[in-house]
C-alpha positions as CSV (number, residue, x, y, z in Angstrom):
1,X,3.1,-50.1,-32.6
2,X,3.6,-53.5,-30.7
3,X,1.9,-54.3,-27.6
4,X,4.7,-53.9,-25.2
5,X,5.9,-56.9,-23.3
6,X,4.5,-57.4,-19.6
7,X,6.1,-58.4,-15.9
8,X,3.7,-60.3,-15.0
9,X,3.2,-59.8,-10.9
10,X,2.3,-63.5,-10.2
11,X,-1.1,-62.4,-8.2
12,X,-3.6,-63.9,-10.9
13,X,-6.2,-61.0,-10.3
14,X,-3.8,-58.2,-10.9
15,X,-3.0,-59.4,-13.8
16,X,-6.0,-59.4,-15.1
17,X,-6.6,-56.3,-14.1
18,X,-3.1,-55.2,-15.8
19,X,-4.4,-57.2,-18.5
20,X,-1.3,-59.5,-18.5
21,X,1.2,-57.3,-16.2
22,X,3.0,-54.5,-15.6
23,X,5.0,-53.0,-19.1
24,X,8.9,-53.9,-19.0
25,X,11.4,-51.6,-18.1
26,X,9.2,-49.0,-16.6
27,X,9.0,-46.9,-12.8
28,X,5.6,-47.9,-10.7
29,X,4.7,-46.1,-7.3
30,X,2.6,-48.7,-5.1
31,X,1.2,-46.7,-2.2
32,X,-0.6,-47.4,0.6
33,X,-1.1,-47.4,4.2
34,X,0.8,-49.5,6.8
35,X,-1.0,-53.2,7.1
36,X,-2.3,-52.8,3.3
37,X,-0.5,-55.6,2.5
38,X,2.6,-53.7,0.4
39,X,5.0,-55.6,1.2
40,X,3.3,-59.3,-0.1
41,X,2.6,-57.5,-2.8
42,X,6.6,-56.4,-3.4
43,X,7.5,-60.2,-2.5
44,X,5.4,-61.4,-4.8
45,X,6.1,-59.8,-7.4
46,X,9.8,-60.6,-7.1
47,X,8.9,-64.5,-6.4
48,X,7.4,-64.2,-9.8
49,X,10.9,-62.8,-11.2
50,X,12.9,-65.4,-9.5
51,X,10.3,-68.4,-10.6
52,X,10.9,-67.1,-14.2
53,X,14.2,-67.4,-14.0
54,X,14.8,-63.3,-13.2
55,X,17.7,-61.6,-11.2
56,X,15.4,-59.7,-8.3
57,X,16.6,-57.0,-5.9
58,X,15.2,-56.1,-2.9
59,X,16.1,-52.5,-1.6
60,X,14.9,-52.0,1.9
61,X,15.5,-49.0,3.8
62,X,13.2,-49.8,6.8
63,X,12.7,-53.1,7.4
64,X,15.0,-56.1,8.5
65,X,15.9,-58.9,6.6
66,X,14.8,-60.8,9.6
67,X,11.3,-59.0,9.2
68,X,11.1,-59.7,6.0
69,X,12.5,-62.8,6.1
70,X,9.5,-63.2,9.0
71,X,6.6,-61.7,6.8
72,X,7.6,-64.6,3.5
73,X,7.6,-66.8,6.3
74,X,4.0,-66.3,7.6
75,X,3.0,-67.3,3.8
76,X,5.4,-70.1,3.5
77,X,7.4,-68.8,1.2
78,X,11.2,-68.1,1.9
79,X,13.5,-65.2,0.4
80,X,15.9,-67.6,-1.9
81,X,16.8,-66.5,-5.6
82,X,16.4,-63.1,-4.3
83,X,19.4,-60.4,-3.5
84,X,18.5,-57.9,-0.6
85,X,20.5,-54.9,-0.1
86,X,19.9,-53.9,3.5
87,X,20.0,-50.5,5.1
88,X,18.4,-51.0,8.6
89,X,18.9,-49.4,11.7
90,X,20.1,-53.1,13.9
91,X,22.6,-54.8,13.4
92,X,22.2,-57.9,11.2
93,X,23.9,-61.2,10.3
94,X,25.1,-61.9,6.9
95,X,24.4,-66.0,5.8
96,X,21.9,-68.2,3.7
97,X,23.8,-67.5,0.6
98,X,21.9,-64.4,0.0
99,X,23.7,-61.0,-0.8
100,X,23.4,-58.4,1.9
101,X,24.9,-55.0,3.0
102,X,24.2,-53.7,6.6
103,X,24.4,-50.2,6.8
104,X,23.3,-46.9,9.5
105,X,21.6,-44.2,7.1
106,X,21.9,-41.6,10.0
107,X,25.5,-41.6,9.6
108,X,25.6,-40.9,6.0
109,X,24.5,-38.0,3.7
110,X,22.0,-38.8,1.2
111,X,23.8,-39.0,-2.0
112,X,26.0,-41.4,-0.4
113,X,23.2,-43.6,0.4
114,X,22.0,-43.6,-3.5
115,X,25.6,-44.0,-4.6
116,X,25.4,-47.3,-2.4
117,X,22.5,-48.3,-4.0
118,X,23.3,-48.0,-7.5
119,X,26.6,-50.2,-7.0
120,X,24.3,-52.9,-5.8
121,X,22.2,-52.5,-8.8
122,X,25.5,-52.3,-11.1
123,X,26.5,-55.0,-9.3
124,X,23.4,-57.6,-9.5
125,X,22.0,-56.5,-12.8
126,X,18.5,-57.6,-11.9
127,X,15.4,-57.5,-14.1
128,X,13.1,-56.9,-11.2
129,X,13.9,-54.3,-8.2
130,X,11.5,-53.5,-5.1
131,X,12.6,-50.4,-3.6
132,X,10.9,-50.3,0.1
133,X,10.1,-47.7,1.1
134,X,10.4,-43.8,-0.1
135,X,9.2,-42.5,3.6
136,X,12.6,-43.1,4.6
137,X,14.1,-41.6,1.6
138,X,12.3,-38.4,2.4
139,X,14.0,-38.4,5.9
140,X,17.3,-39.1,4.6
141,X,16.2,-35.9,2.6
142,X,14.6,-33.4,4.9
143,X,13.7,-31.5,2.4
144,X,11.0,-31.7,-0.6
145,X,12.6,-30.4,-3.1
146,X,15.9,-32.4,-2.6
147,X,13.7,-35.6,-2.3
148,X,12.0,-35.3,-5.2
149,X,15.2,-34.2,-7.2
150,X,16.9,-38.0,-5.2
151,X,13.9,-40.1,-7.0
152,X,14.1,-38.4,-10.4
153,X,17.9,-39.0,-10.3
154,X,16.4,-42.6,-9.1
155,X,14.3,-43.0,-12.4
156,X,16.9,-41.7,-14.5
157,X,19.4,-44.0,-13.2
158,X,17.2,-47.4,-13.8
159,X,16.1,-45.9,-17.2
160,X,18.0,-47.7,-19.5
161,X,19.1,-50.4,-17.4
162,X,16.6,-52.6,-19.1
163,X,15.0,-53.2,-15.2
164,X,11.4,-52.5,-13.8
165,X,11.1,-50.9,-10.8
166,X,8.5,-50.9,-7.8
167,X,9.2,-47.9,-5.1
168,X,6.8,-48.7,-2.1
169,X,5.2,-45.7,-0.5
170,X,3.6,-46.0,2.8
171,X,2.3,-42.7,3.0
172,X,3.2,-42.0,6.8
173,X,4.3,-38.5,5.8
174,X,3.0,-35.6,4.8
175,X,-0.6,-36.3,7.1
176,X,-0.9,-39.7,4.8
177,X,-1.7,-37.2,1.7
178,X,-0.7,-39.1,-2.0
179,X,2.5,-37.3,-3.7
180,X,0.8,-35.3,-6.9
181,X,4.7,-34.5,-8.0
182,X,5.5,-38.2,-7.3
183,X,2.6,-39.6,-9.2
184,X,3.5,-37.7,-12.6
185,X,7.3,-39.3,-12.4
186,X,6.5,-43.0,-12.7
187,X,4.9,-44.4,-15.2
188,X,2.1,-46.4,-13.2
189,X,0.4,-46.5,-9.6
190,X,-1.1,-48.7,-8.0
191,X,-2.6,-47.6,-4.5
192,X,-3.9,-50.3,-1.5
193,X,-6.4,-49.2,1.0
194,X,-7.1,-50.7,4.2
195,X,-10.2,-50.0,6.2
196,X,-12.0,-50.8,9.3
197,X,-15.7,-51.7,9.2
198,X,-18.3,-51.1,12.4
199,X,-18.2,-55.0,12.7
200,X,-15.9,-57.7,11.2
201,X,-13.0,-58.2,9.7
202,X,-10.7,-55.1,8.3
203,X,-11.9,-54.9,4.5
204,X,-8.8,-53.9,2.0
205,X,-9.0,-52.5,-1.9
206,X,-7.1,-51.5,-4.5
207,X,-7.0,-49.3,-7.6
208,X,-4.6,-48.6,-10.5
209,X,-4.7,-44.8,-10.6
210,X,-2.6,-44.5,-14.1
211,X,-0.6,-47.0,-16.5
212,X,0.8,-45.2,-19.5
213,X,0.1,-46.3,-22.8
214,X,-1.8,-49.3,-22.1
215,X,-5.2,-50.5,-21.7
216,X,-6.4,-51.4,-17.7
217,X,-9.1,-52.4,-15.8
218,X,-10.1,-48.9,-13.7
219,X,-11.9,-48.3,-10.6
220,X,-11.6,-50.1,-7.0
221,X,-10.8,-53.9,-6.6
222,X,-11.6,-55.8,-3.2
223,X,-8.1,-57.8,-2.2
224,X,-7.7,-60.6,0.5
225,X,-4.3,-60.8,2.5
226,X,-4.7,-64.5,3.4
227,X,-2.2,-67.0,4.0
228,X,0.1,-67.2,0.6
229,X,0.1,-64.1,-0.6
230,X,-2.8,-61.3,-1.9
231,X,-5.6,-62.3,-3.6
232,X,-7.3,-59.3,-5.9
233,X,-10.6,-59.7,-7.2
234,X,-10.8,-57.6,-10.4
235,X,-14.4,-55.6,-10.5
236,X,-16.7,-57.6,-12.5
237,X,-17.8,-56.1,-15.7
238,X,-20.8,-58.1,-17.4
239,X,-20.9,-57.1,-20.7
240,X,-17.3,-58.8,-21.1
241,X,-18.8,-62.1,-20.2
242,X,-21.1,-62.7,-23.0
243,X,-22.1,-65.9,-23.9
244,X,-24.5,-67.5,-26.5
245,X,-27.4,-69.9,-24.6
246,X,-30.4,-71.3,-25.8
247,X,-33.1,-69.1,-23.0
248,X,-35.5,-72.7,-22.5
249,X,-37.6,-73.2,-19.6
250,X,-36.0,-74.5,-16.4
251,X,-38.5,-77.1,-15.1
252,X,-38.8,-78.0,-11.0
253,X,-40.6,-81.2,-12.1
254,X,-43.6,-80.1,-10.2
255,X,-46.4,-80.2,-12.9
256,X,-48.7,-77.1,-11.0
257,X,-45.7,-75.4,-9.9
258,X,-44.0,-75.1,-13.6
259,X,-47.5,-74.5,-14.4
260,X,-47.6,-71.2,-12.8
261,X,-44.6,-69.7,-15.2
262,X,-46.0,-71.6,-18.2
263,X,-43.1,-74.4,-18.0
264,X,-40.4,-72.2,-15.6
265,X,-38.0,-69.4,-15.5
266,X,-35.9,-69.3,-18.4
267,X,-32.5,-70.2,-18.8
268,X,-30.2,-66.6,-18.2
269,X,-32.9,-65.2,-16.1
270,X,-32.9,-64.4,-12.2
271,X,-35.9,-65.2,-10.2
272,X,-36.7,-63.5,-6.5
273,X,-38.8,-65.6,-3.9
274,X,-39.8,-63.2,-1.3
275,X,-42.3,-63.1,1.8
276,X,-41.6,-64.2,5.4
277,X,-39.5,-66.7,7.4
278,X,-40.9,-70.1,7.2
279,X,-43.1,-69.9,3.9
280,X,-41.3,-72.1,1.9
281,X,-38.8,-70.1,-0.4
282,X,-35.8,-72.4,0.2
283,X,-38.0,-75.3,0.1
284,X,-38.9,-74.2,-3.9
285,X,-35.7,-73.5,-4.7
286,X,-34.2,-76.8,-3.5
287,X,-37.5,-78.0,-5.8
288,X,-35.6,-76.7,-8.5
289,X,-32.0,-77.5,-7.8
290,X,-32.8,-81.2,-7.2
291,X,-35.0,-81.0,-10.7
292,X,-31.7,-79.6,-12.6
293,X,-29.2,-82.5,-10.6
294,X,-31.4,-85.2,-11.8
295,X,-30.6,-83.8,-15.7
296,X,-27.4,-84.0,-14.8
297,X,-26.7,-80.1,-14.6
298,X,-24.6,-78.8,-11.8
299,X,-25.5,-76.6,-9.3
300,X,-24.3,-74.0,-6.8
301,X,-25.5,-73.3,-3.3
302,X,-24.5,-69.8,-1.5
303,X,-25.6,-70.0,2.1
304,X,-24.9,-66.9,4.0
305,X,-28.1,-67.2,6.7
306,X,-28.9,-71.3,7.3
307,X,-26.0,-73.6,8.2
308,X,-25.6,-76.0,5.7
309,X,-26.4,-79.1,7.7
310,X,-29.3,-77.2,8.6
311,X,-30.0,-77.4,4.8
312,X,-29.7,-81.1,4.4
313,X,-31.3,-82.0,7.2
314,X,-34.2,-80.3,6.0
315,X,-33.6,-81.3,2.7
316,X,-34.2,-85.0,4.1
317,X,-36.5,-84.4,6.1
318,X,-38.5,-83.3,2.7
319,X,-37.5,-86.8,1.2
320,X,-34.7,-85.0,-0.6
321,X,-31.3,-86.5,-0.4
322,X,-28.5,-84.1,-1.2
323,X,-25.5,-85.8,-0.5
324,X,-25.0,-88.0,-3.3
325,X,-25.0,-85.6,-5.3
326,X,-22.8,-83.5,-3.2
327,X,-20.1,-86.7,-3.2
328,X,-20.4,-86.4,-7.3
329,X,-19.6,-83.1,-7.7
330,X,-23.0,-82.1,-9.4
331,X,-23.9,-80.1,-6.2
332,X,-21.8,-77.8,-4.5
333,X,-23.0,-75.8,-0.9
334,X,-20.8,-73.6,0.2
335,X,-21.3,-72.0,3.7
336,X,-20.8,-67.2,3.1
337,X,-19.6,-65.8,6.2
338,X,-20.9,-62.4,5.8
339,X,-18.8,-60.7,8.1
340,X,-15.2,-61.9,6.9
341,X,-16.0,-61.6,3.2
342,X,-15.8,-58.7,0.6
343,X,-18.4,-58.2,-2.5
344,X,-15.7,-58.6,-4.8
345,X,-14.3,-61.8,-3.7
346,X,-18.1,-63.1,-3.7
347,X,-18.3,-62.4,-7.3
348,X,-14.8,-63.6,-7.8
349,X,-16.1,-66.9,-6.2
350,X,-19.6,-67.0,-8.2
351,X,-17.4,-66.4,-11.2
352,X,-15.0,-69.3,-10.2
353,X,-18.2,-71.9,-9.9
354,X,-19.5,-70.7,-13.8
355,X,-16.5,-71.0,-15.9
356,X,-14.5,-73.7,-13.9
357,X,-17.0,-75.6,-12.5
358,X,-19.9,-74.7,-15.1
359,X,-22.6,-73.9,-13.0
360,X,-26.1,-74.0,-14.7
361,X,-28.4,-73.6,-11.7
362,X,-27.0,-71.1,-8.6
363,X,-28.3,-70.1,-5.2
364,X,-27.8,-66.9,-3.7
365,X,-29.9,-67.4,0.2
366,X,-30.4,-64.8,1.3
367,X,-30.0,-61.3,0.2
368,X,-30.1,-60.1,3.5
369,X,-27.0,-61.7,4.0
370,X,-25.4,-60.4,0.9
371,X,-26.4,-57.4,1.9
372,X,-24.4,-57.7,5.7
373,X,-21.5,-58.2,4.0
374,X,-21.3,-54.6,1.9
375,X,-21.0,-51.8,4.6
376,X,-22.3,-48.9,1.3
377,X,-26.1,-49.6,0.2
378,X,-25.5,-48.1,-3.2
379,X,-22.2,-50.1,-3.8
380,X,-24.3,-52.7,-3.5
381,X,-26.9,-52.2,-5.9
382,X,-24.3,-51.8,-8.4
383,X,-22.6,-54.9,-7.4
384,X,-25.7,-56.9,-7.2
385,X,-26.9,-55.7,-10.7
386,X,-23.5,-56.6,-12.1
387,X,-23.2,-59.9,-10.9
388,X,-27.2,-60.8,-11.5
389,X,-26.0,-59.1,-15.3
390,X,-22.9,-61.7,-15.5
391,X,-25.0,-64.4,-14.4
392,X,-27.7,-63.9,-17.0
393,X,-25.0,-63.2,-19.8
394,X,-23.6,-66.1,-19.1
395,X,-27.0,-68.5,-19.4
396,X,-26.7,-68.9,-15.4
397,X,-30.5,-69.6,-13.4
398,X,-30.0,-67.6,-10.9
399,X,-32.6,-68.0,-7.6
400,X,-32.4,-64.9,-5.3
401,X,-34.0,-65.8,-2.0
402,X,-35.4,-62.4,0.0
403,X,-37.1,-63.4,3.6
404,X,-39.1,-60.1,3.8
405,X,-39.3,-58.2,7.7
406,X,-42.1,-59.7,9.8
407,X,-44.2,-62.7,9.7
408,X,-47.8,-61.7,9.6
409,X,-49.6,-58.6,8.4
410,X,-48.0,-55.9,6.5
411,X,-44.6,-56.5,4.7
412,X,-41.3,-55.2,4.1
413,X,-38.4,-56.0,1.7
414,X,-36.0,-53.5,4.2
415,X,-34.1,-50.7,3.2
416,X,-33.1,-51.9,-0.8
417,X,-35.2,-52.3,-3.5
418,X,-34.0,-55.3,-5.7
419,X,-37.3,-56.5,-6.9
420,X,-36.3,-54.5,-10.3
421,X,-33.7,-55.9,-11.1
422,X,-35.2,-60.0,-11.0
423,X,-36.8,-61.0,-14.0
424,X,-39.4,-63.4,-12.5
425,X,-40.9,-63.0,-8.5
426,X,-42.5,-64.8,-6.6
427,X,-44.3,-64.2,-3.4
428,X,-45.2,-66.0,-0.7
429,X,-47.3,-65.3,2.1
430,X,-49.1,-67.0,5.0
431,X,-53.3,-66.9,5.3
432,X,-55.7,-68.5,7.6
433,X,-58.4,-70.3,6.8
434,X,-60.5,-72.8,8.9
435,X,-58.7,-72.3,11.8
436,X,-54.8,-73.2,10.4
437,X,-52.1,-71.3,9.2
438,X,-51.5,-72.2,5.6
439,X,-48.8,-71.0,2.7
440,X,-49.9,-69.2,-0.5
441,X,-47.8,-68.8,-3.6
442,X,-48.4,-66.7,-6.5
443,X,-46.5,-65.0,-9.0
444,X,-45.8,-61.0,-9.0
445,X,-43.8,-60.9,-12.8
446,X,-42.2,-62.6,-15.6
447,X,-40.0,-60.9,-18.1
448,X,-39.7,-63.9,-19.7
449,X,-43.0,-64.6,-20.8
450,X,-46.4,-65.5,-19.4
451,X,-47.8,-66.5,-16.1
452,X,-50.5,-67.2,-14.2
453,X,-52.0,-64.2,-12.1
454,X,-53.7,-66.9,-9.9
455,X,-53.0,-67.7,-5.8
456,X,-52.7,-70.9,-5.1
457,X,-51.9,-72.9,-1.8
458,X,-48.3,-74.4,-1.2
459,X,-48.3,-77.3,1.2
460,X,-44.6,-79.2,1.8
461,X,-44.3,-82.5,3.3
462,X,-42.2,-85.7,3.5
463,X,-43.8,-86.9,0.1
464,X,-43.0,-83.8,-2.0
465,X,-44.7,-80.3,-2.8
466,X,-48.1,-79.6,-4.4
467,X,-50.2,-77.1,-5.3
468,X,-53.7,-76.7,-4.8
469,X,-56.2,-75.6,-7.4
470,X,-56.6,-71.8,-7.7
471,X,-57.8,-70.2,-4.7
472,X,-60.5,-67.5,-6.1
473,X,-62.4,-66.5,-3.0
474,X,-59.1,-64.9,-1.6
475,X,-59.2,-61.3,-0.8
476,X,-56.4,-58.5,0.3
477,X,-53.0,-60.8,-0.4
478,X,-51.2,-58.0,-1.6
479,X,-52.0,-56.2,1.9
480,X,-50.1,-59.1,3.5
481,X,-53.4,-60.1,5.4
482,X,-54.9,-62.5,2.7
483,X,-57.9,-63.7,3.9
484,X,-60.0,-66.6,2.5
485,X,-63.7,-67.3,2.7
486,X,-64.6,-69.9,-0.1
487,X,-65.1,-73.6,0.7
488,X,-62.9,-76.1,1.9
489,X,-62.8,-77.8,-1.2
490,X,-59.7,-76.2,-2.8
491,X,-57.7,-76.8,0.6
492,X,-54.9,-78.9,0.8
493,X,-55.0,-81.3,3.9
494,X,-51.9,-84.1,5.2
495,X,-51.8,-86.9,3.2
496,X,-52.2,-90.2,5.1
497,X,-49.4,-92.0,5.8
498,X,-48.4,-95.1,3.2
């Protein structure tokens, strides 16, 4: 058999998730909560119908025109190519061109109320129809049984009227408990959540529960209601995302440094740099970043702790310029607010940056802000081993930076292990030796290959990074009190101004 042909909804994301839209001519039940962001869904959907040329109904049994009217507004968008049929409680005032019917549903029975709503549908023809919402339906009802019998008169009416209908359930009956009897009538649902965490902004998802006959992407999606409609973020799946790369060493142009992976991480690989504020971890990875801009490769920045002039200005402070490469479009920072952004529209973004914008070289600082933003710990070991996953498939170098709890003595990675799933780490710590506090690097694994089990001092200045020789009269690093006792020779001390 043929594919059948799709509606497409005119949200990007579900349609991807629908795998190019919604099957012509069919019943769908979108359900959700009040303030899930239905209704920019419905209008959507029908600006969609209208921009492809598409006669679209609107059936609203609650809401105003004005209201609705108010919420296309609030996006920018206005209600033109698209009929409403209105059965409101206030009065309203016919104009604009549009065609509307004002009517009282407590002064009618039931079947006269569908009767009124088929002759606008005889009437108009459309190809599209939003019918908002069933809650009042079921009032108009009273009784289940009659209800129920209302919307399968409903489907059979629009059946072979060549039209595909949306009915919009906001579950405010029945305690806010999903319709079983409902759900086996139409021929796909899609269901919106809305949910409050401790802190931040409300978080929203969606599903599709069924689709018959066709092929869809399952489980929960993270969606945005921002200004212009809903944004859905389909769930990302890494094993779709395959792409061929050549795995070569990524160089930081550091000879010792490179030196201590046997060139550098490969290419498709993610590397963690963990240990305590202040020992350098960003400093590397901008090491490697500004190595990869100067071959021309473009890179991404995701900042969710340190401001990003905080990051240049440290940058420069290193003798490392940023902003022209910012200004060419090689380097792009962009600041994470971890309380005002879901997991899914982060991977939506990180996927954005490597097929539009072909990212070669991306920054995820820190984890502990990744982790802020994702109020279920094992969501987000799935999430974080998909994305990592994606990022690898798709020939990404991917730096992971993970500021470990505490400065001195012993250390903690918090409540999530991720150290499994990086392919190279490396750890930092501080030590003291002749009466300073000093930086040691040294690195933990390497799926990739080789690398040097030695501990070597990292010293930072104006001038660049170095390494010192290997230190081999070190002692209990991996306790998180190194402590050194050889000579002073090895040490690295401040270069003399030039």
């Amino acid at each position: 058999m043929a594919p059948p042909s799709r509606s497409r909804t005119g949200i990007p994301g579900l349609d991807v998730i629908l795998k190019g839209g919604l099957p012509l001519n069919r019943l769908y039940l979108l359900e959700g909560q009040p303030g899930s962001g239905k209704t920019t869904l419905a209008l959507q959907y029908l600006r969609e119908g209208v921009r492809q040329g598409e006669r679209c109904l609107y059936i609203t049994l609650s809401e105003t025109a004005d209201e609705l009217a108010e919420v296309a507004g609030s996006h920018g968008w206005t209600l033109d190519g698209i009929d409403l049929f209105e059965l409101a409680a206030a009065e309203s005032v016919l104009g604009d061109g549009r065609q509307q019917s004002v009517l009282h549903p407590w002064e009618m029975e039931l079947g006269g109320t569908i009767r009124l709503i088929q002759a606008e549908v005889e009437r108009c023809r459309p190809a599209r129809v939003v019918f908002d919402s069933l809650s009042e339906l079921r009032l108009l009802a009273q009784d289940p049984l009659r209800y129920r019998r209302q919307v399968l008169a409903l489907k059979q009416f629009f059946a072979p009227r060549n039209v595909t209908v949306i009915l919009v359930d906001d579950l405010t009956d029945e305690g806010g408990q999903r319709d079983a009897h409902l759900h086996s009538l139409c021929h796909g649902v899609i269901s919106l959540e809305r949910f409050t965490l401790d802190f931040g902004a409300a978080k929203r998802r969606m599903q599709v529960q069924k689709l018959r006959g066709v092929d869809f992407i399952a489980g929960f999606h993270d969606i945005a209601l921002v200004t212009g409609g809903l944004e859905v973020y389909p769930r990302l799946i890494a094993s779709d995302h395959h792409t061929p790369f050549a795995g070569e060493p990524v160089t930081s142009g550091v000879e010792e440094l490179d030196g201590l992976l046997y060139g550098g991480p490969l290419r498709g690989t993610s590397t963690l740099l963990t240990g305590p504020a202040g020992t350098g971890k960003t400093n590397v990875t901008i090491q490697y970043v500004l190595a990869a801009l100067r071959r021309g490769e473009r890179c991404c920045f995701f900042e969710f702790d340190e401001r990003i002039g905080t990051l240049l200005t440290r940058a420069r402070a290193l003798g490392n310029d940023l902003q022209p490469y910012i200004d060419s479009g090689l380097l792009e920072l962009t600041q994470v607010d971890p309380a005002d952004i879901s997991p899914g529209q982060f991977a939506w973004a990180v996927r954005h940056a490597v097929e539009e914008r072909d990212c070669r070289i991306l920054v995820l600082d820190s984890l502990n802000g990744y982790i802020a933003s994702m109020p279920q710990e094992k969501q987000l070991l799935l999430q974080l081993h998909e994305l990592l996953s994606y990022l690898n498939q798709k020939g990404v170098t991917t730096f992971l930076v993970n500021p470990q709890h505490g400065l001195v003595g012993s250390m903690t990675t918090g409540s999530l292990e991720v150290s499994y799933m990086a392919d190279t780490i490396v750890l930092f710590r501080f030590f003291e030796a002749r009466g300073r506090i000093r930086k040691a690097i040294s690195i933990i694994k390497n799926r990739g290959g080789g690398h040097e089990d030695t501990i070597r001092e990292l010293r930072i200045d104006n001038k660049g990074m170095r390494l010192s020789m290997p230190l081999e009269q070190f002692r209990g690093v991996l306790t998180g009190i190194p402590e050194f006792d050889g000579s002073e020779e090895p040490l690295l001390e401040e270069r003399g101004a030039e």
